[in-house]
C-alpha positions in Angstrom: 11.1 6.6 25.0 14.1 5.8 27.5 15.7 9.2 28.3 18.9 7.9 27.1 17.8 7.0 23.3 16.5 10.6 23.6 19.7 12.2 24.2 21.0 9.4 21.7 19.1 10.5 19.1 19.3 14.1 19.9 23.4 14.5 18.9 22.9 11.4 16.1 20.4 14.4 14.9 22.7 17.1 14.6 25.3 14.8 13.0 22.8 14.2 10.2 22.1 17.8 10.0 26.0 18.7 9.9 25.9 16.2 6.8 22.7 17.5 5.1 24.0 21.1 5.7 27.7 19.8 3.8 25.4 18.9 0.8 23.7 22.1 0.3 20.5 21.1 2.1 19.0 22.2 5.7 18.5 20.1 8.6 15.8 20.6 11.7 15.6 18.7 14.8 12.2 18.1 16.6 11.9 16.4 19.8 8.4 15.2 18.8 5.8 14.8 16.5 3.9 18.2 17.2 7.6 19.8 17.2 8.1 18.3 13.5 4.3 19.4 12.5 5.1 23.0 13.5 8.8 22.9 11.7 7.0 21.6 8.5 4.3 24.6 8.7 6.8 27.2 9.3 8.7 26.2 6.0 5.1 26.2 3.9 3.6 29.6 2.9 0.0 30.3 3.1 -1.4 29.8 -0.8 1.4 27.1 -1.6 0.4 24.5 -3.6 1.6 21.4 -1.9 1.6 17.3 -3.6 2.6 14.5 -2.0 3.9 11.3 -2.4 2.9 8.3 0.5 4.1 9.1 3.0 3.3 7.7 6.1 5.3 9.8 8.2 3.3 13.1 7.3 0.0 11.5 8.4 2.0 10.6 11.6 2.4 13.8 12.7 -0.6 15.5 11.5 0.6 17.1 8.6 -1.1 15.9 5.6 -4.8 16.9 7.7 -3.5 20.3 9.0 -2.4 21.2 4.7 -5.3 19.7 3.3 -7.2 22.0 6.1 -5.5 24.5 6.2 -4.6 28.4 3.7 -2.8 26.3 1.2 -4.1 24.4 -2.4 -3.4 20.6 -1.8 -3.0 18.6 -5.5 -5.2 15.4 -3.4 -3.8 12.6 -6.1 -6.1 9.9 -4.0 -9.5 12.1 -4.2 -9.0 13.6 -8.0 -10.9 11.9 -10.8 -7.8 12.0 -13.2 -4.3 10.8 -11.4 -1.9 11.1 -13.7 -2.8 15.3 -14.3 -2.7 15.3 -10.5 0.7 13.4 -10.7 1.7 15.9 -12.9 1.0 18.9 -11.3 2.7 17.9 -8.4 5.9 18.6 -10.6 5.0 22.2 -10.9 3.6 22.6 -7.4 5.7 25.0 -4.8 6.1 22.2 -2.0 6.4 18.5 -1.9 5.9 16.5 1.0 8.3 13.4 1.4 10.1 11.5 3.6 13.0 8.8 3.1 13.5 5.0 3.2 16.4 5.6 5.0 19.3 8.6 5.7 22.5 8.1 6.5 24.9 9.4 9.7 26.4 12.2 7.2 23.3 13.2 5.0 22.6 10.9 2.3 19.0 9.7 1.4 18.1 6.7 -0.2 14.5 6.0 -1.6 12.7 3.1 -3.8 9.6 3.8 -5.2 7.3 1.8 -7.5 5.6 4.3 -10.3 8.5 7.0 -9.8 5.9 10.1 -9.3 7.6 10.3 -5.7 11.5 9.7 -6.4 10.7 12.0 -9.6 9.6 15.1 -7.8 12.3 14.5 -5.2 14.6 15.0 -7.8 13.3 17.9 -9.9 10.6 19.6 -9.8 8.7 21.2 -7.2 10.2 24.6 -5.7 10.6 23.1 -2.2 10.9 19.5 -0.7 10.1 18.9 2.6 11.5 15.5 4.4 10.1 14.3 7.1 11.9 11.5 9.3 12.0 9.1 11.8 15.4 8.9 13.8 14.2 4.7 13.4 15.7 5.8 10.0 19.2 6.8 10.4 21.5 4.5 9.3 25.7 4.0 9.5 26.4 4.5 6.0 24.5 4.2 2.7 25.5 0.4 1.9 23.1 0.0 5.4 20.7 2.6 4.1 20.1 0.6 1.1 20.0 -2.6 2.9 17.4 -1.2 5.1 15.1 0.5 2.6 14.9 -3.0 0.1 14.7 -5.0 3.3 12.6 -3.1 6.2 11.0 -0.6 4.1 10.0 -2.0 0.9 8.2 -5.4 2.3 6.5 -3.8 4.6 4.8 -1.4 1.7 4.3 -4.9 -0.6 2.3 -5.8 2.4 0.9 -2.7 2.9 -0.7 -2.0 -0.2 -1.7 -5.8 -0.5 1.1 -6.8 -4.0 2.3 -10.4 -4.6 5.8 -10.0 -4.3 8.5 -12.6 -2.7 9.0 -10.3 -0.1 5.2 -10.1 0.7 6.1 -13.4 1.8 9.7 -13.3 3.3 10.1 -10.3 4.9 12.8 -9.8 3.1 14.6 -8.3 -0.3 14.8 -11.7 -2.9 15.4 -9.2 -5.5 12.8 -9.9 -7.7 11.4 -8.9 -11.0 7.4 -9.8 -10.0 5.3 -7.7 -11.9 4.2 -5.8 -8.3 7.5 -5.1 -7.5 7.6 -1.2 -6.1 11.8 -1.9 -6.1 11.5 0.0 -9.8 13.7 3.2 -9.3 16.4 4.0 -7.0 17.2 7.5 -6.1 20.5 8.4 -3.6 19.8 11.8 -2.8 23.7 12.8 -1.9 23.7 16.8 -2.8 21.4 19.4 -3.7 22.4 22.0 -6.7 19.4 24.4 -5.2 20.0 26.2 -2.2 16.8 26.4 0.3 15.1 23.4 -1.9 15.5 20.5 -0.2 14.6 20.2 4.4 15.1 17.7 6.0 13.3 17.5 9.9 14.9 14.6 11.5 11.8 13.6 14.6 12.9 12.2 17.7 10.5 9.0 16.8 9.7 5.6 15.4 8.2 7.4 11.9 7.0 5.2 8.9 8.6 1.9 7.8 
């Protein structure tokens, strides 16, 4: 990356973590991927159980491999026989692993999700959510947030996970009501109630979609 986006994103970071910290939740900066694996680990006690939702941007940095190998009890939704008691579980489970369709300049979050397991356990739930995301993802304010997380981050999912949407096709947000649509729920995570529940580690890299 060009030395100057670096020191770019470096003081966007700490703006975004001035937000977060203004809506009772806690910011980390890491200059790279192994920087954000080690932040995430520090914040994860050894016996935690720990669920997930997709996210792309904890397989990016290694996390998902180093919990699933690793001192802690990982609820694996993809590997267990029945998914909806995994689903569940991840509601009572002491860490969540997440990361945002986009995050504004001053701390808000804005996700879209299909089946609602992920946005769900964002919102209540498990003791501790851990965010992890790409500085790709930072946006002005949350109108661009939005726009960005129905137009950049959802197709690209549709396409992902192979569902006929318009988008599929597009590119782009028609906002649709195809039966594949993942555009179901829409959570703007804007303040947290819990102190020391929801972390945030903003990574100094193109992370996710």
């Amino acid at each position: 990356m060009n030395k100057n986006m670096i020191q770019r994103n470096e003081l966007l970071a700490q703006t975004v973590i001035k937000g977060l910290k203004s809506r009772n939740m806690t910011g980390y900066y890491a200059a790279d991927k192994e920087a954000a694996l080690q932040t995430a680990l520090s914040l994860i006690e050894e016996g935690s159980s720990i669920a997930m939702g997709g996210v792309t941007s904890a397989w990016e940095i290694g996390l998902v491999d180093a919990v699933k190998n690793g001192p802690y009890r990982f609820i694996d939704r993809d590997a267990a026989e029945d998914k909806r008691a995994a689903m569940l579980a991840a509601y009572d489970a002491d860490v969540f692993l997440s990361s945002a369709n986009a995050i504004t300049q001053d701390g808000v979050m804005i996700n879209i999700d299909g089946n609602a397991n992920r946005v769900s356990c964002i919102a209540q739930g498990p003791k501790k959510v851990i965010f992890i995301v790409g500085m790709n993802k930072v946006c002005p304010d949350t109108d661009s947030a939005m726009k960005r997380a129905r137009n950049i981050a959802a197709p690209v999912n549709v396409q992902r996970f192979g569902l006929n949407t318009p988008c599929a096709k597009t590119g782009a947000c028609m906002d649709c009501k195809s039966p594949d649509t993942i555009c179901c729920q829409f959570l703007i995570t804007r303040y947290s109630r819990h102190p020391g529940r929801i972390h945030v580690i903003l990574v100094n890299d193109s992370l996710g979609f």
